[in-house]
N, CA, C and O atoms as a GROMACS GRO file, in nm:
protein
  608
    1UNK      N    1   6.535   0.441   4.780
    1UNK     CA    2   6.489   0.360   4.892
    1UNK      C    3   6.415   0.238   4.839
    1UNK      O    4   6.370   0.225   4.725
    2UNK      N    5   6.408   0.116   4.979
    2UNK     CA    6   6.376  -0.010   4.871
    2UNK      C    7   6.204   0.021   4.876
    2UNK      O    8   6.152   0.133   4.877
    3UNK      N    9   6.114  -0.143   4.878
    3UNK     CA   10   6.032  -0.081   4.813
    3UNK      C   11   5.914  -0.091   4.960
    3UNK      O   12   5.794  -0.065   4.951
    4UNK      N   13   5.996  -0.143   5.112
    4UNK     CA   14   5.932  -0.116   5.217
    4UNK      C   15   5.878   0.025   5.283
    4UNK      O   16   5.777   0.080   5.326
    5UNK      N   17   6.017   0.043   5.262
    5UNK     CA   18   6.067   0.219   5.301
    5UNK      C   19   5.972   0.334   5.245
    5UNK      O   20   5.921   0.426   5.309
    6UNK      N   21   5.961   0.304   5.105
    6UNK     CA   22   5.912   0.380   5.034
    6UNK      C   23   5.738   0.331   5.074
    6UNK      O   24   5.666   0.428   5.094
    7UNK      N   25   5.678   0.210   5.084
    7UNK     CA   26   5.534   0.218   5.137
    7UNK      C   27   5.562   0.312   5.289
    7UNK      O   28   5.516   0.426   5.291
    8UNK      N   29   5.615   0.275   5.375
    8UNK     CA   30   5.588   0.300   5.483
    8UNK      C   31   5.579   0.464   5.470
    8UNK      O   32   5.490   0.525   5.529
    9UNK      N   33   5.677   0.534   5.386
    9UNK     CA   34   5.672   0.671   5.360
    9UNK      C   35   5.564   0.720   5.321
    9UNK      O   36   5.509   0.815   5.377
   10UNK      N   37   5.517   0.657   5.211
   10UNK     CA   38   5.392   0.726   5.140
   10UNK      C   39   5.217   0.645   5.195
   10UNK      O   40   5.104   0.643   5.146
   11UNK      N   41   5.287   0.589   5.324
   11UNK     CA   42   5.190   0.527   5.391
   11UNK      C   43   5.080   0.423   5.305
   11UNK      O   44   4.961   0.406   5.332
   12UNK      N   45   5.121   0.392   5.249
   12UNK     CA   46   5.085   0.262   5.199
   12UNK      C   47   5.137   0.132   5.175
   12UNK      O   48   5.258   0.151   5.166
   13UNK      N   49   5.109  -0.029   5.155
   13UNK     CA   50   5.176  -0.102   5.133
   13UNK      C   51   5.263  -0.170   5.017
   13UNK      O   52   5.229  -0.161   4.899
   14UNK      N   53   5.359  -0.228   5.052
   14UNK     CA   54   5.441  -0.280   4.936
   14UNK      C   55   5.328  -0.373   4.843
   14UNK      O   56   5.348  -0.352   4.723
   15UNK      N   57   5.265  -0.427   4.858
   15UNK     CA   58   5.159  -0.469   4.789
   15UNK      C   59   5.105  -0.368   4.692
   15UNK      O   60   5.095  -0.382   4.570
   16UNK      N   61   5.072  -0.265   4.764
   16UNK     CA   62   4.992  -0.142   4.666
   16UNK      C   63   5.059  -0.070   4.593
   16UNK      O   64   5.002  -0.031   4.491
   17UNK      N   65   5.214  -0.024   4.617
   17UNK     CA   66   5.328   0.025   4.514
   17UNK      C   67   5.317  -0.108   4.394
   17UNK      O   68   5.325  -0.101   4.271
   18UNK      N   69   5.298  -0.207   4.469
   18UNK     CA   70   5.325  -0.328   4.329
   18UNK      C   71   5.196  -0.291   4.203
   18UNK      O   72   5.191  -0.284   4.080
   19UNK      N   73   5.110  -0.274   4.311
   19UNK     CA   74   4.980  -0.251   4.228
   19UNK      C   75   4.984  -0.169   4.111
   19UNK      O   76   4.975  -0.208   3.994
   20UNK      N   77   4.998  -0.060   4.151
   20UNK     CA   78   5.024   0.065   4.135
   20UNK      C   79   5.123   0.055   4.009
   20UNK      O   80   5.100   0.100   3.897
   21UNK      N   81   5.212   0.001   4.042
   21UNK     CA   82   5.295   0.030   3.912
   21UNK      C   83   5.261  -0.106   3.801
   21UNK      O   84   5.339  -0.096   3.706
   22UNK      N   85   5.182  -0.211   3.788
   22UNK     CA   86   5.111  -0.286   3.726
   22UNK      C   87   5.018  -0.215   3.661
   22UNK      O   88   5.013  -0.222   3.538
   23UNK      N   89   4.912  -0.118   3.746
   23UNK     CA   90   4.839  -0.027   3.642
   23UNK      C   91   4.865   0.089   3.589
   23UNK      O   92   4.783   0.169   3.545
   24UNK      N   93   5.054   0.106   3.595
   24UNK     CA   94   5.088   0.210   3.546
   24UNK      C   95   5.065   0.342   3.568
   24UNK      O   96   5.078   0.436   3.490
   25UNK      N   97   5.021   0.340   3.707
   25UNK     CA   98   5.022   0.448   3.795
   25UNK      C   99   5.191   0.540   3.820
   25UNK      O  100   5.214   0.661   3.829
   26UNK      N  101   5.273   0.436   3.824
   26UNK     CA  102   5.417   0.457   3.915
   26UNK      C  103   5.494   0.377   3.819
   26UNK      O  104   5.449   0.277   3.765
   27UNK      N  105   5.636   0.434   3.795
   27UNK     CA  106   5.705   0.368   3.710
   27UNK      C  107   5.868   0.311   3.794
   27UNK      O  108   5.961   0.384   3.758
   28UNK      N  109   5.906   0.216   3.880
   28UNK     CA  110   6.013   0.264   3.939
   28UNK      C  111   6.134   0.211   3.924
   28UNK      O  112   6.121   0.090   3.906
   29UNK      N  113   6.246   0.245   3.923
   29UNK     CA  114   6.363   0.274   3.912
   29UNK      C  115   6.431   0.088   3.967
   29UNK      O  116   6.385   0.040   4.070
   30UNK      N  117   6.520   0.021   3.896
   30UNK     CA  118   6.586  -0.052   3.945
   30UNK      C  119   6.675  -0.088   3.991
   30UNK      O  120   6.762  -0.031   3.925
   31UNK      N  121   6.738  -0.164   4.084
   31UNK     CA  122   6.897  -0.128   4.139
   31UNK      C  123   6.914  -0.269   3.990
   31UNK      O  124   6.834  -0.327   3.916
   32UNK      N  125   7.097  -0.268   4.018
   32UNK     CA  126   7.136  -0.307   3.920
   32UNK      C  127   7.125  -0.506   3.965
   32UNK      O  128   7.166  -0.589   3.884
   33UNK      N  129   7.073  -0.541   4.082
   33UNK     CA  130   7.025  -0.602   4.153
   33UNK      C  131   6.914  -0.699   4.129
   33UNK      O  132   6.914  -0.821   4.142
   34UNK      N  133   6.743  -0.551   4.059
   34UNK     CA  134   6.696  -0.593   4.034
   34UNK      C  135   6.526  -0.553   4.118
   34UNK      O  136   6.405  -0.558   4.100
   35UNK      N  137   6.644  -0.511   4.227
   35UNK     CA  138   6.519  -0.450   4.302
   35UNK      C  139   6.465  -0.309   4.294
   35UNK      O  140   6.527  -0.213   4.249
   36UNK      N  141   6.275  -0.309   4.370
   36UNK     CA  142   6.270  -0.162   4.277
   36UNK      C  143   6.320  -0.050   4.380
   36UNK      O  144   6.333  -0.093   4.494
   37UNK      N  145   6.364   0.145   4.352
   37UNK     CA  146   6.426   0.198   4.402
   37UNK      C  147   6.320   0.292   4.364
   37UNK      O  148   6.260   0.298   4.257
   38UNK      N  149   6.300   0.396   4.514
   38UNK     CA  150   6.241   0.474   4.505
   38UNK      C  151   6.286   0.578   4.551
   38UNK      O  152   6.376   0.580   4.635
   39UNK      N  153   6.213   0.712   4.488
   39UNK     CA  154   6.310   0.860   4.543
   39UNK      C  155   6.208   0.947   4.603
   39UNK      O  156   6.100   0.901   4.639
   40UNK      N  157   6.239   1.076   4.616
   40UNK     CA  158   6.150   1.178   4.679
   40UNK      C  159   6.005   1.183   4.615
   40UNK      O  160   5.887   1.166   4.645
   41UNK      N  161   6.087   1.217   4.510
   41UNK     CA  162   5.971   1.219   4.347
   41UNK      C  163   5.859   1.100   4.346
   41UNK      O  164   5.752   1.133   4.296
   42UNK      N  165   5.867   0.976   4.390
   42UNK     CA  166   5.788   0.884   4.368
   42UNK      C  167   5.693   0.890   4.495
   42UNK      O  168   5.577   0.851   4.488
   43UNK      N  169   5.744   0.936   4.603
   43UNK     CA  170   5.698   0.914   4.720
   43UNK      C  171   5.584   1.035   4.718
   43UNK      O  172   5.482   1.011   4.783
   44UNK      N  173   5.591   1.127   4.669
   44UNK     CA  174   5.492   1.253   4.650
   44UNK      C  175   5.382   1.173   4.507
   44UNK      O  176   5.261   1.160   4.488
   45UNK      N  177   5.439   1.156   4.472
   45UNK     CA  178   5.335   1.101   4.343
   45UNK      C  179   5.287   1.007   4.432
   45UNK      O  180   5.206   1.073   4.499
   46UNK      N  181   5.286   0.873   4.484
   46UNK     CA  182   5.217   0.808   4.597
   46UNK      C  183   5.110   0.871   4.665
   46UNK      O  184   4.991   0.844   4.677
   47UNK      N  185   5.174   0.950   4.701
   47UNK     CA  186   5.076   1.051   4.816
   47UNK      C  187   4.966   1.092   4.723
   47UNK      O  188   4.857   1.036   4.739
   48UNK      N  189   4.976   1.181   4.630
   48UNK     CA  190   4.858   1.201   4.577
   48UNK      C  191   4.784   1.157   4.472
   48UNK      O  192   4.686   1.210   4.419
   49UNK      N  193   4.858   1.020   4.440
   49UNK     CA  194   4.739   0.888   4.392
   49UNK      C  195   4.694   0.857   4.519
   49UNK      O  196   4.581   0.816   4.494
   50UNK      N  197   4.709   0.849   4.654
   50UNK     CA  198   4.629   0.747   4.724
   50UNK      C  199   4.531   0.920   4.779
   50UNK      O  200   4.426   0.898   4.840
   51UNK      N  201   4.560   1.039   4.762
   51UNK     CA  202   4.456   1.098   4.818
   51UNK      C  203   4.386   1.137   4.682
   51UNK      O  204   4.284   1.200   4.712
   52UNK      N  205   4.400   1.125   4.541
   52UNK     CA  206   4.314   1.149   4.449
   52UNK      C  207   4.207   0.947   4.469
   52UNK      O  208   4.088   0.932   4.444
   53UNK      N  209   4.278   0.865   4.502
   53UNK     CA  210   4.176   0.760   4.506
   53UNK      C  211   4.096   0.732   4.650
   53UNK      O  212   4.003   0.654   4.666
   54UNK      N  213   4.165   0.828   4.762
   54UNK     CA  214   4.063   0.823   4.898
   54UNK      C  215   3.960   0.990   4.864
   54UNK      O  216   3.884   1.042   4.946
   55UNK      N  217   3.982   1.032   4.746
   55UNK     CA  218   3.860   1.097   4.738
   55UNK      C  219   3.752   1.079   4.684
   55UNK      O  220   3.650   1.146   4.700
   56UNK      N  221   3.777   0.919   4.567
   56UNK     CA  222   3.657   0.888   4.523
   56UNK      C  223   3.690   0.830   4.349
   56UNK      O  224   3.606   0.774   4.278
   57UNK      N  225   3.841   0.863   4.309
   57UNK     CA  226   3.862   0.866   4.235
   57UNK      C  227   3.906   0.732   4.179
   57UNK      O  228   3.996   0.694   4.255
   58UNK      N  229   3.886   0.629   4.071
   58UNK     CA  230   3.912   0.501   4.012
   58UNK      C  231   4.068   0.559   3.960
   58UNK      O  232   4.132   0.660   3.929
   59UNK      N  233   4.072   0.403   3.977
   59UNK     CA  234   4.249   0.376   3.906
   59UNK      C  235   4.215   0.448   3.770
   59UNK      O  236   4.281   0.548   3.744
   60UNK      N  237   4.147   0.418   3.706
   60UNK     CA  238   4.166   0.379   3.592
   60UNK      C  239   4.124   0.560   3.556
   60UNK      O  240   4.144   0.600   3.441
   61UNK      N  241   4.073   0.647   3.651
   61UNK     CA  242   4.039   0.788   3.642
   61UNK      C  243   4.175   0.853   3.682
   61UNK      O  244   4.198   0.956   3.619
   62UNK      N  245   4.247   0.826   3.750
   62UNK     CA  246   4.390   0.881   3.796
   62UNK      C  247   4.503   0.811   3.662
   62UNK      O  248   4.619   0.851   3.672
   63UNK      N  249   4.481   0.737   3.574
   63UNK     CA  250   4.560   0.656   3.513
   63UNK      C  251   4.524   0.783   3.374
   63UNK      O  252   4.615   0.788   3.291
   64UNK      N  253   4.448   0.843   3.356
   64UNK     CA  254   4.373   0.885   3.275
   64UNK      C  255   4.461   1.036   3.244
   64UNK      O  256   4.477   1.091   3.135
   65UNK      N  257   4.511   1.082   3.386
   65UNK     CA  258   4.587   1.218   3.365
   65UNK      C  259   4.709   1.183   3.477
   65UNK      O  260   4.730   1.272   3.560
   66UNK      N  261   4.778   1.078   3.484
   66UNK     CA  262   4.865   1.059   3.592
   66UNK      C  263   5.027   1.104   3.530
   66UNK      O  264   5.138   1.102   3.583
   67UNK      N  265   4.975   1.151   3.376
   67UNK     CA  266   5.137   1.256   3.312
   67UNK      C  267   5.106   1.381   3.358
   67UNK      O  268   5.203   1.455   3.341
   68UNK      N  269   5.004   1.442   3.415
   68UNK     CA  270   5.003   1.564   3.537
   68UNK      C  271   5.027   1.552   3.652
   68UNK      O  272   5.063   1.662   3.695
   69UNK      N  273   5.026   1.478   3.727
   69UNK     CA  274   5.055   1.408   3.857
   69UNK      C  275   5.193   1.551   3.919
   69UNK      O  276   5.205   1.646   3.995
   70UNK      N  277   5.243   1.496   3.849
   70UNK     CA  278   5.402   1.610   3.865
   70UNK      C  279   5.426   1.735   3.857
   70UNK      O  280   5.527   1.788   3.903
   71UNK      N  281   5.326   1.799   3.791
   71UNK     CA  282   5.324   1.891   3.753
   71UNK      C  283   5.321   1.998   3.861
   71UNK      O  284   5.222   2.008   3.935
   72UNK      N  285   5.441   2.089   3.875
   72UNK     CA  286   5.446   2.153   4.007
   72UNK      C  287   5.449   2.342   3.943
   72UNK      O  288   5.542   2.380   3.871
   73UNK      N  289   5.339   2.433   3.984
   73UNK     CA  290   5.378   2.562   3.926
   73UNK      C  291   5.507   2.623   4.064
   73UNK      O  292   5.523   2.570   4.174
   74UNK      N  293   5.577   2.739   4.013
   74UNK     CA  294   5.641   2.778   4.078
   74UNK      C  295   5.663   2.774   4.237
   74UNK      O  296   5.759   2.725   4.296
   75UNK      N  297   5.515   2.855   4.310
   75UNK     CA  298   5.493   2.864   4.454
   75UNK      C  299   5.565   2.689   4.485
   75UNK      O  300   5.634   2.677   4.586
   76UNK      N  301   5.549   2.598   4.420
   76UNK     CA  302   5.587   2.481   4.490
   76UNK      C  303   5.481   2.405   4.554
   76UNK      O  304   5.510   2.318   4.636
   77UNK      N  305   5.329   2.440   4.515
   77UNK     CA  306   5.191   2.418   4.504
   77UNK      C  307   5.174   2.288   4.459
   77UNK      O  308   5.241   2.297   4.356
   78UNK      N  309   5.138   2.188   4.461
   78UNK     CA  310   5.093   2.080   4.343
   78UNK      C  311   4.976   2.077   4.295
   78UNK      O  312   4.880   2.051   4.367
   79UNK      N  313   4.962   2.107   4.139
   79UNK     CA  314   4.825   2.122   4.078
   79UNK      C  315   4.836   2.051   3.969
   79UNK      O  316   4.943   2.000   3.938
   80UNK      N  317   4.720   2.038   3.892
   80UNK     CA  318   4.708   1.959   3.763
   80UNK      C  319   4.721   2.087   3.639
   80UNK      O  320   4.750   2.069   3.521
   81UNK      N  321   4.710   2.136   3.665
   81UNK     CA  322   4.723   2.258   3.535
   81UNK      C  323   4.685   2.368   3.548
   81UNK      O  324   4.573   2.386   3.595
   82UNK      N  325   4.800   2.520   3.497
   82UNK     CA  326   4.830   2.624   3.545
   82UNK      C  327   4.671   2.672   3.467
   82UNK      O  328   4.603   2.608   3.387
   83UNK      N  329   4.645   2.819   3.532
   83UNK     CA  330   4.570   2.902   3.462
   83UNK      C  331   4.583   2.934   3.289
   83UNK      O  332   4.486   2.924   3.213
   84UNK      N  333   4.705   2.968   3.252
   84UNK     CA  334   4.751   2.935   3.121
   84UNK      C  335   4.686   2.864   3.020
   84UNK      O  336   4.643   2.899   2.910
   85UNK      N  337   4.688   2.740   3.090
   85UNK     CA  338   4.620   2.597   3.001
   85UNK      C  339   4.516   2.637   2.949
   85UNK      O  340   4.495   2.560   2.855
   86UNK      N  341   4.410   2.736   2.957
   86UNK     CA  342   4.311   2.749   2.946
   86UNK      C  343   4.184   2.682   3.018
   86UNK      O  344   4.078   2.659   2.959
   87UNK      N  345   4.212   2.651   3.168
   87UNK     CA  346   4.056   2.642   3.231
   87UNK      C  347   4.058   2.486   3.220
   87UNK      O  348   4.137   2.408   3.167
   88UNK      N  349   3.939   2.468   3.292
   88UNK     CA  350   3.909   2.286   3.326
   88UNK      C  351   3.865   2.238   3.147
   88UNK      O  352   3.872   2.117   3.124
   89UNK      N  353   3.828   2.319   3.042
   89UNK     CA  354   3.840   2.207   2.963
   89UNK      C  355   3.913   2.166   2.879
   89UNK      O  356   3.885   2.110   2.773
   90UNK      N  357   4.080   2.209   2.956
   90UNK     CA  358   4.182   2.184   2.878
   90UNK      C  359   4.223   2.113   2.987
   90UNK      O  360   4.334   2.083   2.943
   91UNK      N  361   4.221   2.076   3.066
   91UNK     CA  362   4.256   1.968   3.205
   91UNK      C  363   4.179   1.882   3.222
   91UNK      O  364   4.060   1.873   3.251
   92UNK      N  365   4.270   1.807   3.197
   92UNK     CA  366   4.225   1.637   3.215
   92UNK      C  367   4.204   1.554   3.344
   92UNK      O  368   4.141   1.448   3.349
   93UNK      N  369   4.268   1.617   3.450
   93UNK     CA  370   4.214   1.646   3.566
   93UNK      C  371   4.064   1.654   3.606
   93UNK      O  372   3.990   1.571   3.659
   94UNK      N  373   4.042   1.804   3.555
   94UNK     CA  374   3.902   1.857   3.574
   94UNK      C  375   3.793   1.750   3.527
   94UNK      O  376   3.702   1.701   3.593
   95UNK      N  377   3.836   1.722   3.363
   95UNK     CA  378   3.721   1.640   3.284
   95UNK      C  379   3.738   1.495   3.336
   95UNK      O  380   3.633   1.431   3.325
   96UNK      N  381   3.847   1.420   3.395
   96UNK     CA  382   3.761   1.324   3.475
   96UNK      C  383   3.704   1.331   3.616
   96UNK      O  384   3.643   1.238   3.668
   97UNK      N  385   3.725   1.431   3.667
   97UNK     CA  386   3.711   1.483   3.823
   97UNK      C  387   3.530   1.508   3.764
   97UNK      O  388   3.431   1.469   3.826
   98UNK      N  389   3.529   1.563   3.669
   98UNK     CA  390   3.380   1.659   3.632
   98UNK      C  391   3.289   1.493   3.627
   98UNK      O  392   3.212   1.462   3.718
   99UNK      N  393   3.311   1.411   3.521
   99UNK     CA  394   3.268   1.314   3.468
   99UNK      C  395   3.239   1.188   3.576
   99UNK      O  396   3.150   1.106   3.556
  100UNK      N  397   3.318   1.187   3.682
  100UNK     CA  398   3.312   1.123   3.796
  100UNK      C  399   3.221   1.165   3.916
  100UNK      O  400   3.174   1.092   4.004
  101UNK      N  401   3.207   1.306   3.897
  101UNK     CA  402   3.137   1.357   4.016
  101UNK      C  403   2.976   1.362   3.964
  101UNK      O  404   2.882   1.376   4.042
  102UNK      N  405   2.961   1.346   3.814
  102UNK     CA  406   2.826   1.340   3.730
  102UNK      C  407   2.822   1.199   3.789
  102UNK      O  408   2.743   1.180   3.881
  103UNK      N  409   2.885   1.116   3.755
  103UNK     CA  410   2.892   0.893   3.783
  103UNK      C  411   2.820   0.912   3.917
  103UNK      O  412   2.703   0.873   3.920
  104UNK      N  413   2.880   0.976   4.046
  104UNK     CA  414   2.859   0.977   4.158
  104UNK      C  415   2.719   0.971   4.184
  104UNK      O  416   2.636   0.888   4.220
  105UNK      N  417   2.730   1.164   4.131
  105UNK     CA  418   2.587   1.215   4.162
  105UNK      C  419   2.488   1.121   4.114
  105UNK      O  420   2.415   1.093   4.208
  106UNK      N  421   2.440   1.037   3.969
  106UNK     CA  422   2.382   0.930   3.910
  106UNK      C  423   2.365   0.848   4.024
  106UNK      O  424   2.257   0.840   4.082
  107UNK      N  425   2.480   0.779   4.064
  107UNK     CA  426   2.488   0.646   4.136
  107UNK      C  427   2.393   0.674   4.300
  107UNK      O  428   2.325   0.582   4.344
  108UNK      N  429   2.403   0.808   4.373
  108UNK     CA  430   2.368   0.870   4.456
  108UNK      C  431   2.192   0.851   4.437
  108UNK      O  432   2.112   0.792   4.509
  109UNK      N  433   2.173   0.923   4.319
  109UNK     CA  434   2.006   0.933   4.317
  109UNK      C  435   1.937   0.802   4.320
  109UNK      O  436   1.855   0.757   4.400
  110UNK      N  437   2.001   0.746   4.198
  110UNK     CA  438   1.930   0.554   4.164
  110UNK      C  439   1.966   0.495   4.332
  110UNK      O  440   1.898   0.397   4.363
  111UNK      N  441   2.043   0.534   4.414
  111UNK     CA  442   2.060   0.460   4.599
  111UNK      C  443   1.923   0.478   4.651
  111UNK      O  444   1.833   0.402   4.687
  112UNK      N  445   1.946   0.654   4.640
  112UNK     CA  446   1.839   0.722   4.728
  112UNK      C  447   1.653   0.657   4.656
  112UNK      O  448   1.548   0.637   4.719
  113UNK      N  449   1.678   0.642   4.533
  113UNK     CA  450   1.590   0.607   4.494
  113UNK      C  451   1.506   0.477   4.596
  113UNK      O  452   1.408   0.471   4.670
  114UNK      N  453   1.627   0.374   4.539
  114UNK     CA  454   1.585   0.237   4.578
  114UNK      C  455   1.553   0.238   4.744
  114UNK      O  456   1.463   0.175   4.799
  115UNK      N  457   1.646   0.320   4.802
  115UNK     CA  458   1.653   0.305   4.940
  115UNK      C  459   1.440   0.379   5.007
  115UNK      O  460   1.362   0.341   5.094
  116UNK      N  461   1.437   0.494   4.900
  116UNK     CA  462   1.288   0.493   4.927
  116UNK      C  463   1.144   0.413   4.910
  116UNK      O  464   1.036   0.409   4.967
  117UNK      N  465   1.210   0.350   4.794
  117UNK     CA  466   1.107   0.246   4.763
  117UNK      C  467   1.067   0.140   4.858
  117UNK      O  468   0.959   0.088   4.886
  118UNK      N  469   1.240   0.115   4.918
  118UNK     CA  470   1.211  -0.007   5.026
  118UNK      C  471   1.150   0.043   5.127
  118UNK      O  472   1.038  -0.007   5.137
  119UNK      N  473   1.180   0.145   5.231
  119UNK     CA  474   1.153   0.239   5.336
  119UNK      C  475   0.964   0.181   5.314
  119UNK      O  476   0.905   0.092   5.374
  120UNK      N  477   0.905   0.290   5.185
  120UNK     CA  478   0.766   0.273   5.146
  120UNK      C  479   0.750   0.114   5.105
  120UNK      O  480   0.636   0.089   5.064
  121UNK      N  481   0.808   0.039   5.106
  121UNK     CA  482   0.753  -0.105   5.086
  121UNK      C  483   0.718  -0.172   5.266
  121UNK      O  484   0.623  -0.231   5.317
  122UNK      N  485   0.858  -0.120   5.320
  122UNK     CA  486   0.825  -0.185   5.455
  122UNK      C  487   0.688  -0.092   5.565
  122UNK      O  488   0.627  -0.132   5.664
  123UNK      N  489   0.684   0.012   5.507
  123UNK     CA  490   0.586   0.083   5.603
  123UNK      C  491   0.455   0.016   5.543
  123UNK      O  492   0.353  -0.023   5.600
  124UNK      N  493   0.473   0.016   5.475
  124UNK     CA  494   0.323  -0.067   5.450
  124UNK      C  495   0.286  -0.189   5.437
  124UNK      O  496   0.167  -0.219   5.424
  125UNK      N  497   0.396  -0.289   5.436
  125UNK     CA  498   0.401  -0.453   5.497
  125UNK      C  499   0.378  -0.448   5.621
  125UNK      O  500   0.296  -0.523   5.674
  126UNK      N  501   0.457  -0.345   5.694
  126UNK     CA  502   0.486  -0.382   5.877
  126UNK      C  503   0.372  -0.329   5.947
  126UNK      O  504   0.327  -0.387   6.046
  127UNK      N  505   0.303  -0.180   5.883
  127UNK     CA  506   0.291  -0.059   5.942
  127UNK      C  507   0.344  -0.009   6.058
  127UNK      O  508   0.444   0.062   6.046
  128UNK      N  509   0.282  -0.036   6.206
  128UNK     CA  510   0.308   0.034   6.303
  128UNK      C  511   0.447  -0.028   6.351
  128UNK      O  512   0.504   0.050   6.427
  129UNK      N  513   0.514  -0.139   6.330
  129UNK     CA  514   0.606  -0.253   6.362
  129UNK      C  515   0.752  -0.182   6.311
  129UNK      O  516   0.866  -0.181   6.357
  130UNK      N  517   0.689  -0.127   6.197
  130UNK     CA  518   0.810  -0.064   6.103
  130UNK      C  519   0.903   0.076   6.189
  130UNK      O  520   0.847   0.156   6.265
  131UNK      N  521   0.999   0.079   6.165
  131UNK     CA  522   1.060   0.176   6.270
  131UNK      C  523   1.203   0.277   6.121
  131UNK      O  524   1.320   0.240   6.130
  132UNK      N  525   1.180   0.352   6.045
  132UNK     CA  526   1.261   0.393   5.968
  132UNK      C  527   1.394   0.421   6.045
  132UNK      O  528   1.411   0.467   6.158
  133UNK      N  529   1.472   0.384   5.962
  133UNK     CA  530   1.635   0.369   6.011
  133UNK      C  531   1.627   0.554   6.094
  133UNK      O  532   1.538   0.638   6.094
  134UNK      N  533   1.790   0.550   6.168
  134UNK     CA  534   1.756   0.667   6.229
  134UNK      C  535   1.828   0.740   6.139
  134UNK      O  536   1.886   0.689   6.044
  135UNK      N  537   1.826   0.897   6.171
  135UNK     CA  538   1.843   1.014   6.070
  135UNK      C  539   1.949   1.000   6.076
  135UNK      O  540   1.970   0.953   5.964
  136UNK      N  541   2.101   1.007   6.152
  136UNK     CA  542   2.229   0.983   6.131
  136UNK      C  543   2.290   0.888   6.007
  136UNK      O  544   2.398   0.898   5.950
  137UNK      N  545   2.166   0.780   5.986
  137UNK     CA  546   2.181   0.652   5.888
  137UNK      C  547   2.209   0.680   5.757
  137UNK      O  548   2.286   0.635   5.672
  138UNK      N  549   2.093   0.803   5.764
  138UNK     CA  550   2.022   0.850   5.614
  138UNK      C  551   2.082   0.980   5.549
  138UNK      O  552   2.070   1.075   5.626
  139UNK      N  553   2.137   1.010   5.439
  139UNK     CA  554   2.168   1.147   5.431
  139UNK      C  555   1.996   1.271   5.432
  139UNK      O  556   1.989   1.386   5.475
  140UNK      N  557   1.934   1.223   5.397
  140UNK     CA  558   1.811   1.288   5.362
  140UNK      C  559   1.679   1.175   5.408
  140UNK      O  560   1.615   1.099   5.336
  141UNK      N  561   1.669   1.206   5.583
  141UNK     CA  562   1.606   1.128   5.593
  141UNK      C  563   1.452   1.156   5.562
  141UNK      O  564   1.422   1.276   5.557
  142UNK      N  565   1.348   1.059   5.540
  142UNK     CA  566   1.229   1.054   5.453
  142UNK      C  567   1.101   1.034   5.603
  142UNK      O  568   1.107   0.947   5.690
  143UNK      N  569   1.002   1.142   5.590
  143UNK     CA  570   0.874   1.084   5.660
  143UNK      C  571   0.845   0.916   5.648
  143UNK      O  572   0.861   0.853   5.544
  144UNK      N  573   0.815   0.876   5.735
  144UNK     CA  574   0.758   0.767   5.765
  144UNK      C  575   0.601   0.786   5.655
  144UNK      O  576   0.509   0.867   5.644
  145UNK      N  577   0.643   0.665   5.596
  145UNK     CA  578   0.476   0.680   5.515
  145UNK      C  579   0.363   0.586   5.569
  145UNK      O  580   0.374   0.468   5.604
  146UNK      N  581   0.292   0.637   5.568
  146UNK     CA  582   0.157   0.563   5.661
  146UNK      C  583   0.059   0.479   5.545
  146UNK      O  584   0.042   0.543   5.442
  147UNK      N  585   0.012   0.381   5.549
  147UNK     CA  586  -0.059   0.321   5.434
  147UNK      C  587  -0.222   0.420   5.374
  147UNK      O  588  -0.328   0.396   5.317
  148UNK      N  589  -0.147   0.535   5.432
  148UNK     CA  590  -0.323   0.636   5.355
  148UNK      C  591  -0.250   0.692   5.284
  148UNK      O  592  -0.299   0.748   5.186
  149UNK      N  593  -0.060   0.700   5.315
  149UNK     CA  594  -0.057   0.773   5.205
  149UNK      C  595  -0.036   0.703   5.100
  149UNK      O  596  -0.027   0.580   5.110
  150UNK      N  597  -0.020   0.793   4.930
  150UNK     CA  598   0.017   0.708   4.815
  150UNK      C  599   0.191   0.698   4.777
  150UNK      O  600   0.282   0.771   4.816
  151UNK      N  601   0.194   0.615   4.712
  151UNK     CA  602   0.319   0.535   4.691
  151UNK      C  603   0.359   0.637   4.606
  151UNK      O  604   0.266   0.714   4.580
  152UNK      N  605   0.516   0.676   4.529
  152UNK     CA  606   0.554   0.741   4.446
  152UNK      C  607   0.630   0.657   4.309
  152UNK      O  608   0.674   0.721   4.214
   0.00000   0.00000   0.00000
């Protein structure tokens, strides 16, 4: 299929198959034409580059184990590597999935961090004026600090 067909299938755009196979995500097939040709096989690999990168995951972290991508055990399951392999630290999968979710968690605290500092900067510029964002905003929303209390 050309290379419309094949976005619209794997619900993404011809732009992003282009992408995609620029960072060597996707490798695809040419007619004798010139144009690119896509099959079942590519359209499933699509699918789960765009749900390994709508879970959080960088190109360049899916580029990292995307010669597992395919890898199908019997049931007809799609996984990155059988029990066999010996466990997540023989899956390359796991160790950037592991290494990414450490990046996250990092990137998460230094937010929450900054996001408290400001919270405690404005309660005690504004005081009573100050109104902390609402709890839906915040994952872990924080007491209002009053200028008796101390800063952290």
């Amino acid at each position: 299929m050309r290379i419309g067909d094949a976005a619209a299938a794997s619900g993404l755009t011809p732009r992003a198959l282009r992408y995609y196979e620029q960072r060597g995500l996707l490798t695809a097939r040419r007619t004798p034409s010139g144009h690119r040709d896509y099959g079942q096989h590519d359209i499933e690999r699509l699918r789960a580059i765009r749900e390994l990168l709508d879970a959080g995951l960088t190109i360049g972290d899916v580029r990292a184990f995307v010669h597992v991508l395919d890898i199908k055990p019997p049931s007809g399951v799609r996984t990155s590597a059988t029990a066999s392999e010996g466990g997540p630290g023989n899956c390359p999968v796991a160790e950037v999935t592991i290494h990414r979710v450490a990046d996250l968690s990092q990137r998460i605290e230094q937010l929450t961090r900054a996001r408290d500092r400001l919270t405690t900067a404005l309660a005690h510029q504004f005081g009573e004026f100050f109104h902390a964002p609402p709890a839906h905003l915040t994952p872990e929303p924080t007491a209002l600090l009053s200028r008796d209390q101390p800063t952290q």
